[in-house]
C-alpha positions as CSV (number, residue, x, y, z in Angstrom):
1,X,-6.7,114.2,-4.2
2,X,-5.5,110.4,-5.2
3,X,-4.3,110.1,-8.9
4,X,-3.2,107.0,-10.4
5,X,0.4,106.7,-11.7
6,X,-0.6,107.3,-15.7
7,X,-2.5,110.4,-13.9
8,X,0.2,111.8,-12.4
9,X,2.5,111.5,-15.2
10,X,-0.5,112.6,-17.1
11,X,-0.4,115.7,-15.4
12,X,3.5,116.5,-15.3
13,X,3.7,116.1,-19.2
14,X,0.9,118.6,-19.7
15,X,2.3,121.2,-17.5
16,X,5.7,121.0,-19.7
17,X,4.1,121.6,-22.8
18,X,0.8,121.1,-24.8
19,X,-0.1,117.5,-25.7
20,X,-2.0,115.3,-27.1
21,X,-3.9,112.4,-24.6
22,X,-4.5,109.4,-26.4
23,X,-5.6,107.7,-23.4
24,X,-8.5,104.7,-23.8
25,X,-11.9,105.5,-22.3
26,X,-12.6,104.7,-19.0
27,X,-8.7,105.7,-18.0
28,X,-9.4,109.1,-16.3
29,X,-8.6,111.7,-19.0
30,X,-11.3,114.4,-17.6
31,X,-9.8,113.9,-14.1
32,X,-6.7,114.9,-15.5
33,X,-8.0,117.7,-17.9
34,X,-9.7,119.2,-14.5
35,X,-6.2,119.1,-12.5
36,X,-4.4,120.6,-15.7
37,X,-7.0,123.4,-15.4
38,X,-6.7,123.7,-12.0
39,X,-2.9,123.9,-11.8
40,X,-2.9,126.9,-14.5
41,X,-5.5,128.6,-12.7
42,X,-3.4,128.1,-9.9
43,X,-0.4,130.1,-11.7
44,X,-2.5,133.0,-13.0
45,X,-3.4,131.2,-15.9
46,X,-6.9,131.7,-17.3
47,X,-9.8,130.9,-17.8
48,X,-10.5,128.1,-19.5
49,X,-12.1,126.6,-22.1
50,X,-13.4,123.1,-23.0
51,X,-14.7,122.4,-26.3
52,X,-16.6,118.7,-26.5
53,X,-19.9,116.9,-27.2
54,X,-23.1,118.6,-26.0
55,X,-24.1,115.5,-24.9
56,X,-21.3,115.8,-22.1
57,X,-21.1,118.7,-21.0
58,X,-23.4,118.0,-17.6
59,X,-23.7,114.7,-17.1
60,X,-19.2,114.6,-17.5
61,X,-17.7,118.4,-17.3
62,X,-19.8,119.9,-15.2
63,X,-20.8,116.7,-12.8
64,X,-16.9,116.3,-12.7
65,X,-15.9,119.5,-12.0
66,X,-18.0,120.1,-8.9
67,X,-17.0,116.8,-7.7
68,X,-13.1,117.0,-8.1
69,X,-12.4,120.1,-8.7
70,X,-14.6,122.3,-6.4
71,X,-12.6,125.3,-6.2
72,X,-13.0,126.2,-9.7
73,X,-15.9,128.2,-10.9
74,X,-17.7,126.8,-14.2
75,X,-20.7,127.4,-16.6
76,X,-21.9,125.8,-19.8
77,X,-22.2,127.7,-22.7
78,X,-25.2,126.3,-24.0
79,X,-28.3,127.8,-23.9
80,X,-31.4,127.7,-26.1
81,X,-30.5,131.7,-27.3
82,X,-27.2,133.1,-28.5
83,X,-28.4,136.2,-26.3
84,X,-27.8,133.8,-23.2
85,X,-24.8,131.9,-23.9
86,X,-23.3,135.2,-24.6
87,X,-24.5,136.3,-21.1
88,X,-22.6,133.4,-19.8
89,X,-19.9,134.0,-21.8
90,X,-19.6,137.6,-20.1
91,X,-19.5,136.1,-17.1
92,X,-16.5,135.7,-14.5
93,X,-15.4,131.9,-14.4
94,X,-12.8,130.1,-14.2
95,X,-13.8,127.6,-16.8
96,X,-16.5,127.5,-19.9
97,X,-17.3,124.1,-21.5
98,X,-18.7,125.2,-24.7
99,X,-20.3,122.2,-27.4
100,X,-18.3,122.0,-30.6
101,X,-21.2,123.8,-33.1
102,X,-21.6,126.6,-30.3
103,X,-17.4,127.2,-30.7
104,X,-18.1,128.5,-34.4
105,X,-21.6,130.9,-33.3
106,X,-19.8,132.1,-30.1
107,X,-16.2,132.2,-32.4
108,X,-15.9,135.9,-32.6
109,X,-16.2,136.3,-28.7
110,X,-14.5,133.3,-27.4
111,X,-11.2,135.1,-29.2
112,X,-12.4,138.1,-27.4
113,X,-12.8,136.3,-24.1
114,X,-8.7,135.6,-23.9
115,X,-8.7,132.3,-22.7
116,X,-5.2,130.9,-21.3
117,X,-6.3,127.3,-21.4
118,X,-7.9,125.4,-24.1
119,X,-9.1,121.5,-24.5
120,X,-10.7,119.7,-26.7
121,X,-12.5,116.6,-26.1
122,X,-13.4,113.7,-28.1
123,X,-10.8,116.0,-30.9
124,X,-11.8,113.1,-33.0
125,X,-14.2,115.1,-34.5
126,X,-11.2,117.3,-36.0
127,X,-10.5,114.6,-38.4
128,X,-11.5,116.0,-41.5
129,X,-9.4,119.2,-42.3
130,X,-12.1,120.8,-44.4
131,X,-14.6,121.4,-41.7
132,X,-15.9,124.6,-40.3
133,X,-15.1,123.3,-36.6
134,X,-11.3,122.3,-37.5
135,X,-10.6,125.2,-38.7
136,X,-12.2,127.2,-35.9
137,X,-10.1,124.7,-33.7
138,X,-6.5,125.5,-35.6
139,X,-7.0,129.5,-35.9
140,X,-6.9,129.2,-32.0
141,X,-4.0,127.6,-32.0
142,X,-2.4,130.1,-34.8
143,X,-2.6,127.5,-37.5
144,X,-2.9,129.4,-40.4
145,X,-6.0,128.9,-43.4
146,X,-6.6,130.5,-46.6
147,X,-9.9,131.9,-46.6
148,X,-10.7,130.7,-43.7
149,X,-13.6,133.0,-42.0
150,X,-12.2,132.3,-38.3
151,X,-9.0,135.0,-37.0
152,X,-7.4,135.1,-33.6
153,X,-4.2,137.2,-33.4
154,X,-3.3,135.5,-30.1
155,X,-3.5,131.9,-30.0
156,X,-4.3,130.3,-26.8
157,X,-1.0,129.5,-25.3
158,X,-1.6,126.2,-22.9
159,X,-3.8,123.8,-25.5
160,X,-4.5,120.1,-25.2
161,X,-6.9,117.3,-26.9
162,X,-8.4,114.1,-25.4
163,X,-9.4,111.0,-27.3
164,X,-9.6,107.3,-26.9
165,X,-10.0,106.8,-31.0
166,X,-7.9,109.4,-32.4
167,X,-8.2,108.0,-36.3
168,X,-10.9,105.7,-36.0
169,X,-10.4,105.2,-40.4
170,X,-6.6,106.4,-41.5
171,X,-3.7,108.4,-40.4
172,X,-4.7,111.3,-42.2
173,X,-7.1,111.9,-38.9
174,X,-4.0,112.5,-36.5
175,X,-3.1,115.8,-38.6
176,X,-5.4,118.4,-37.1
177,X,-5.6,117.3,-33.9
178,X,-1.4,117.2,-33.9
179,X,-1.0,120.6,-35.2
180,X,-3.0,121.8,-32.8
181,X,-1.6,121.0,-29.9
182,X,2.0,122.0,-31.5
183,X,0.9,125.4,-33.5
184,X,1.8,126.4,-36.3
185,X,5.8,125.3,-37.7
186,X,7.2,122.1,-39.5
187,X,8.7,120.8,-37.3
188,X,6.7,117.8,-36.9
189,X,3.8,117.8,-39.3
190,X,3.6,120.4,-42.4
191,X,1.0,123.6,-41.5
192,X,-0.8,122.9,-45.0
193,X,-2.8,119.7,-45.2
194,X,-2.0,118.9,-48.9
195,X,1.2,119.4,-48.4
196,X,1.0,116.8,-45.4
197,X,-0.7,114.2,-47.2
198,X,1.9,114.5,-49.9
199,X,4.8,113.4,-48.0
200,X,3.0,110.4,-45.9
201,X,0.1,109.1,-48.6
202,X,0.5,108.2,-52.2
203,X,-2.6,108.8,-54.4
204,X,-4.6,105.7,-56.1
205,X,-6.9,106.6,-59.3
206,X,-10.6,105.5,-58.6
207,X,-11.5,104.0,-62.1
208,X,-11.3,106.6,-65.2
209,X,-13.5,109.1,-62.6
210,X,-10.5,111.4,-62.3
211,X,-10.9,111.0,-58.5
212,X,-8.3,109.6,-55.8
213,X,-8.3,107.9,-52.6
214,X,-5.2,108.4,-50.8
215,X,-3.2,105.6,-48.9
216,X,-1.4,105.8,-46.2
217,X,3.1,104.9,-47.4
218,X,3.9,102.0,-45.3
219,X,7.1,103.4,-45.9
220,X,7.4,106.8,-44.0
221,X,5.5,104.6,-41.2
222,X,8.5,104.9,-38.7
223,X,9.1,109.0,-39.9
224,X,5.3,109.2,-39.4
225,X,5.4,107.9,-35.8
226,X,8.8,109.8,-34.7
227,X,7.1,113.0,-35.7
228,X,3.6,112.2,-33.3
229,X,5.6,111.0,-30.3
230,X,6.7,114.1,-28.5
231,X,3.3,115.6,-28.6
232,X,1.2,112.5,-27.6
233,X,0.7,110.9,-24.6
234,X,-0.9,107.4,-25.0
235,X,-2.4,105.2,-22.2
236,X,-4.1,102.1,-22.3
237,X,-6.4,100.4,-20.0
238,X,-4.7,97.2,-20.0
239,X,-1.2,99.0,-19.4
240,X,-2.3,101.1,-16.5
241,X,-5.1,99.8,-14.6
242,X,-6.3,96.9,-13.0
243,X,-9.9,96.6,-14.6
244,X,-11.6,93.3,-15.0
245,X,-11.8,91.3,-18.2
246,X,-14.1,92.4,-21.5
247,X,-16.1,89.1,-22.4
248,X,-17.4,89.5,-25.9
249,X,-20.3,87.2,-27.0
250,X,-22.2,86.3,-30.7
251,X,-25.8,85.7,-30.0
252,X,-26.7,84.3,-33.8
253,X,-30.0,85.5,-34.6
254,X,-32.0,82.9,-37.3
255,X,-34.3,85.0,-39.2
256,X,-38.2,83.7,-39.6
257,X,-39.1,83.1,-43.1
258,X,-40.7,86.5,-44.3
259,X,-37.7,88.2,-42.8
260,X,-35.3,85.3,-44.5
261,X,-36.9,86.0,-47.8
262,X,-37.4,89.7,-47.8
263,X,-33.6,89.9,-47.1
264,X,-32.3,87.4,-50.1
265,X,-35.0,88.9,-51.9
266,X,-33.8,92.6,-51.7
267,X,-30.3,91.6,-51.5
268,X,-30.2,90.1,-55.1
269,X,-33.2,92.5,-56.7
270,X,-32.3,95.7,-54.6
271,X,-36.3,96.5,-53.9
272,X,-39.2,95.3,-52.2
273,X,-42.9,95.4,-52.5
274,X,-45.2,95.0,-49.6
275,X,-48.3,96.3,-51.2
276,X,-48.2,99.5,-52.2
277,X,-44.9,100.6,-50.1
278,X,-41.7,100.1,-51.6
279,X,-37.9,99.9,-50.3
280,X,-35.4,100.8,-52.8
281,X,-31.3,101.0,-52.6
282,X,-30.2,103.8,-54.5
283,X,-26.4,103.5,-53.5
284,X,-24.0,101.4,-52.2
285,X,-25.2,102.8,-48.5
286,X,-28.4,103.2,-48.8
287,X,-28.1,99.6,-49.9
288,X,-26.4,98.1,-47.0
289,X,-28.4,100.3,-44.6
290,X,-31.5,98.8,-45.8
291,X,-30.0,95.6,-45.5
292,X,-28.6,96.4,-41.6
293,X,-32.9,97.1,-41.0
294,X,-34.0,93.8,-42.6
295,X,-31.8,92.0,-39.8
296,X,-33.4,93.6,-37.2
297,X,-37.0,92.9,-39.1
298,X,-38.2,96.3,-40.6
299,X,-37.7,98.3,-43.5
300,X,-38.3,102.0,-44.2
301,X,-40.1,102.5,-47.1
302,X,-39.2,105.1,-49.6
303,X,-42.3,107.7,-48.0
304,X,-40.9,107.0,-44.5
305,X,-43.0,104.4,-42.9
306,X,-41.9,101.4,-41.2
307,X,-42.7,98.4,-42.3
308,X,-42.7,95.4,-39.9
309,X,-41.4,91.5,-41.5
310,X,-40.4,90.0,-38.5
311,X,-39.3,89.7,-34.9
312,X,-36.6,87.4,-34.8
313,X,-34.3,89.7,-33.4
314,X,-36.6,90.6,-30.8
315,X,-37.4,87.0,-29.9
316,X,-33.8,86.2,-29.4
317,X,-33.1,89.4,-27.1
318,X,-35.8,88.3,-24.8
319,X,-34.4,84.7,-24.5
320,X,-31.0,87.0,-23.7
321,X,-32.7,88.9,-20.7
322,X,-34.0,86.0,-19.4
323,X,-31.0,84.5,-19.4
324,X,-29.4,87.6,-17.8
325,X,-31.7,87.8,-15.0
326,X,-32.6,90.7,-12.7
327,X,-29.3,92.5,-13.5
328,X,-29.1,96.2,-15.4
329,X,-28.5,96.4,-19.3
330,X,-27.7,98.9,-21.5
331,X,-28.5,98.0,-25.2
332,X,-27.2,99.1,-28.1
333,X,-29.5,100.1,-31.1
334,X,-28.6,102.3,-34.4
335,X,-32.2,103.0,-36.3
336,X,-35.1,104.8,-34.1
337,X,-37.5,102.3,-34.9
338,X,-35.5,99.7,-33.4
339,X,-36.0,101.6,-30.0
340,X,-39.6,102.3,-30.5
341,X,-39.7,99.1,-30.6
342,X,-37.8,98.2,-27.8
343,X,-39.1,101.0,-25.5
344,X,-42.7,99.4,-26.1
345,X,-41.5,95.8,-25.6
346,X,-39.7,96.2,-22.2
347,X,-42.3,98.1,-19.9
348,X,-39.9,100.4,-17.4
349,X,-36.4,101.0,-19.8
350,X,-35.6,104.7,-20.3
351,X,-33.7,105.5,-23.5
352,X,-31.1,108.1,-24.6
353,X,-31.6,108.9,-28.4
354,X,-32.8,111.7,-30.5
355,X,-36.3,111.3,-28.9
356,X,-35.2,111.9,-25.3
357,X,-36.8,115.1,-23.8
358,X,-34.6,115.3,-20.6
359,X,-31.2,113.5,-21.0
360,X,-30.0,114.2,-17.4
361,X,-33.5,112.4,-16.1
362,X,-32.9,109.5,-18.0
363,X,-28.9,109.2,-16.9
364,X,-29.6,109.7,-13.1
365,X,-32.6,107.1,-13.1
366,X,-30.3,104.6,-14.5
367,X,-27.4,105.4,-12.6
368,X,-29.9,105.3,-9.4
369,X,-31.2,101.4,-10.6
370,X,-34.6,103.3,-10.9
371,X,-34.4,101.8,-14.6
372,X,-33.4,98.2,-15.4
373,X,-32.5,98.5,-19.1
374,X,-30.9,101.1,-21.2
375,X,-31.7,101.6,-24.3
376,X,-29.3,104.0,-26.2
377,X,-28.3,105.1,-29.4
378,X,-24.3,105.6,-30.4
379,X,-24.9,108.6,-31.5
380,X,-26.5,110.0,-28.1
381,X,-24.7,108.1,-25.6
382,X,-21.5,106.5,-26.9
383,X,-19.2,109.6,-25.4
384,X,-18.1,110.7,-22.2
385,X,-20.9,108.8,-19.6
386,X,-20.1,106.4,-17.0
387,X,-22.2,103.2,-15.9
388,X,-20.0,101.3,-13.7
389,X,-23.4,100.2,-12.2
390,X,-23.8,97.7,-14.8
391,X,-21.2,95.1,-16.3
392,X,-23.7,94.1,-19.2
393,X,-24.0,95.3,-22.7
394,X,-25.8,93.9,-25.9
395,X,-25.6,94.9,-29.3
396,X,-29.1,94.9,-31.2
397,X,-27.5,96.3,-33.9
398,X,-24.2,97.7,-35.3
399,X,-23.2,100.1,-37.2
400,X,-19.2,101.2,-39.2
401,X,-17.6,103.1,-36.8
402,X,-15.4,101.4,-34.9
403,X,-15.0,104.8,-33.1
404,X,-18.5,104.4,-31.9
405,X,-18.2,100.9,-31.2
406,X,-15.3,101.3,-29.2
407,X,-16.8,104.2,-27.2
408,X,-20.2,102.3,-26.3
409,X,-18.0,99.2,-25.0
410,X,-16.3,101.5,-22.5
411,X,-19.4,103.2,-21.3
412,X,-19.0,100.4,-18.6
413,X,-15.5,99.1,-19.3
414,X,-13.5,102.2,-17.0
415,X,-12.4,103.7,-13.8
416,X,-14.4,101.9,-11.0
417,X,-15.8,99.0,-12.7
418,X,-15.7,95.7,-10.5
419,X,-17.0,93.6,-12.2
420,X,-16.0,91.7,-15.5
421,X,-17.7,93.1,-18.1
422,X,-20.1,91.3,-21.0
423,X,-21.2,92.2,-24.4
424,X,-23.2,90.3,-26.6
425,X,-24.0,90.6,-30.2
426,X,-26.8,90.0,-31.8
427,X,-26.3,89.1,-35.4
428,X,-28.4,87.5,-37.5
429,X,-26.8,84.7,-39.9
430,X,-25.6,84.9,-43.5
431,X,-26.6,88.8,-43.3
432,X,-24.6,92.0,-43.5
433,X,-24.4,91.6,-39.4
434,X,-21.5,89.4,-39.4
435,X,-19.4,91.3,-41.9
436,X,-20.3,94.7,-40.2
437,X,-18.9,92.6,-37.1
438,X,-15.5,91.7,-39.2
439,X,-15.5,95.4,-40.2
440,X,-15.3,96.8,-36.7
441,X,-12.5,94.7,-35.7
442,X,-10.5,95.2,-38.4
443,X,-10.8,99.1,-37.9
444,X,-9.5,98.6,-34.4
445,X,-6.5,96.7,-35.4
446,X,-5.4,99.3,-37.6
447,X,-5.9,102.3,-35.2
448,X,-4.3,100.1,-32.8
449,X,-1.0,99.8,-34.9
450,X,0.3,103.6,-34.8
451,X,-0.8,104.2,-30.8
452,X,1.1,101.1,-30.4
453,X,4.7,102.5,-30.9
454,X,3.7,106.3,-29.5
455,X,2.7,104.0,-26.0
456,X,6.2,102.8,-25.6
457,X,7.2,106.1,-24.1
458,X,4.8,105.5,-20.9
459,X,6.2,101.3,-20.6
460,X,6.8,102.1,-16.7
461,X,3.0,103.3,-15.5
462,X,2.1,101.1,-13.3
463,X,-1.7,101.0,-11.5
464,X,-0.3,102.0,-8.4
465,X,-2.2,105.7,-6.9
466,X,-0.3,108.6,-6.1
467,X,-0.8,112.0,-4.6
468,X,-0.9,114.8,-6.3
């Protein structure tokens, strides 16, 4: 089995010691999460157990393991009753790939289980300390938690986590997933959280609410980083593999008149009338959400329904296929009337959201070219799937998360990609769009800054394939 170089070194770091993979999508990291499992197993070392995304676990673990890794039995342990996944869990295999809500109901028997091998993927999703799954994650790896309902009196010795967007929002984000990879000690990070957060953030007063927001010291930047770097391993695509360019495009979307006014109108008065409906911001978020809908031409009123202003947005993504031609898409959208709406506007697309009755249809049809558009939802479809098969991508709307936004781009942006890839965003003018837009990129910039100086260690991976 060909590896490339950041592979191979991939795979001699993790059979030193546990690590943390910081690698980009697209740069191979369940290829090398498979051959880490398989070389383990190949010591006596077992089984093993993958905790990620349900929406992964057959269209990337299980596809992936057959097709790499043949030799080693697997099973999902989701099912639609605890009864069954329990079953499963009974079972003899040589790896489980459970979803990260079925880790905390299966928790009591997964300790049980004695797993050698343990990996969490997409361990973004660690990134708040106070969550159920975190510390479900940590007692595994002997991290201690007062009050915590979760015990295991023998961590799992051999544990790793992969993510392209470790800390999508601030530094405070790299904590769980660091300690569990290194267990419990101070030697790099503190085993309390608070006590963590002490020593790298400084606390700033919210107004007279009593409340703080914490900031990161620009200070204990350089400690911070020295601390991370012997338990990560970061790759980039750039750095390690000859992938074609990323084209990014702005489509500026003018609104029509009732959309034009609606928006100004609800952006100075924060509610609308259309008859007897009415849109109201409440908060700050419901506020800008409201605003993100008006873009796209719709609003939900406050008893659900959607009200329809305009279809600039549409008009302009139809100008965009045209221009496009007879090649596959996948488009982007955030709110599930925007895809309603789409999915009865272009005759033939198949969609991955919350409404999707059988996910693994939809993916093969695509895959196959049985489907020329995609219409997906971040949410459903920005992890851990692969559509080399297309090179296009447009944006009908955005959302915060630079996490997700970085995560949809590389749905076609990785390993076996030929083609330069192009996105294009659709954002209408003097709205919310354009700063959501600024947002995004300023969220990547930052996260950028800390994987940075950990990706120095791996300066001499080259693209070149070895065999391993």
């Amino acid at each position: 089995m060909e590896l490339f170089n950041h592979q191979g070194h991939g795979l001699s770091v993790g059979q030193t010691g546990n690590q943390a993979f910081f690698w980009e999508c697209g740069t191979g990291k369940t290829l090398l999460a498979l051959k880490l499992i398989e070389y383990w197993h190949a010591q006596g070392i077992g089984p093993a157990l993958v905790v990620c995304p349900l929406s992964i676990i057959d269209s990337a673990w299980l596809a992936d393991c057959l097709q790499f890794t043949p030799g080693l039995s697997v099973t999902s342990l989701w099912a639609k009753t605890s009864a069954e996944r329990r079953k499963r869990l009974r079972e003899d295999h040589d790896l489980y790939v459970v979803n990260v809500e079925g880790l905390k109901l299966l928790y009591d028997d997964i300790v049980a289980r004695d797993f050698g091998v343990v990996i969490v993927d997409e361990s973004s999703k660690m990134k708040n300390p106070r969550s159920q799954v975190t510390k479900a994650l940590l007692s595994l790896a002997g991290v201690p938690f007062r009050g915590s309902p979760f015990r295991c009196e023998r961590p799992i010795p051999h544990r790793y986590v992969l993510s392209g967007t470790p800390a999508p929002n601030d530094e405070s984000e790299y904590w769980a997933q660091i300690k569990f990879v290194t267990g419990p000690g101070h030697e790099c990070f503190h085993d309390n959280f608070y006590a963590f957060r002490a020593e790298y953030f400084h606390g700033v007063p919210i107004g007279c609410t009593g409340q703080k927001m914490y900031r990161f010291r620009s200070s204990m930047r350089a400690r911070f980083q020295a601390a991370m770097a012997p338990a990560t391993h970061v790759v980039r695509k750039a750095d390690c593999l000859d992938l074609p360019e990323q084209i990014h495009q702005i489509r500026t979307v003018r609104l029509c008149r009732p959309e034009r006014q609606a928006y100004d109108a609800f952006e100075e008065d924060l509610v609308l009338r259309f008859g007897d409906q009415m849109v109201l911001g409440t908060t700050a978020l419901v506020e800008t959400m409201k605003l993100r809908q008006l873009t796209s031409g719709f609003a939900y009123a406050e008893g659900g329904e959607v009200i329809q202003v305009g279809t600039a947005k549409l008009t302009e993504l139809r100008c965009l296929l045209d221009e496009i031609g007879p090649h596959q898409i996948v488009i982007w959208a955030n709110f599930r009337a925007e895809i309603r709406q789409l999915l009865q506007a272009l005759p033939g697309a198949v969609a991955l959201w919350s409404g999707t009755e059988d996910r693994e249809q939809v993916i093969k049809a695509f895959k196959a070219g049985q489907a020329q558009y995609l219409i997906a939802n971040p949410q459903s479809a920005g992890h851990g799937l692969t559509f080399v098969n297309c090179h296009y991508a447009v944006y009908y709307s955005l959302s915060y998360s630079y996490e997700l936004q970085k995560q949809s781009e590389d749905r076609i942006h990785r390993i076996g990609q030929q083609v330069p890839c192009e996105y294009f965003y659709l954002l209408a003018e003097r709205t919310v769009d354009e700063t959501i837009y600024r947002t995004v990129r300023k969220k990547g910039d930052l996260s950028r800054a800390t994987l940075a100086y950990l990706r120095k260690r791996h300066h001499d991976q080259t693209p070149r394939p070895v065999t391993v």
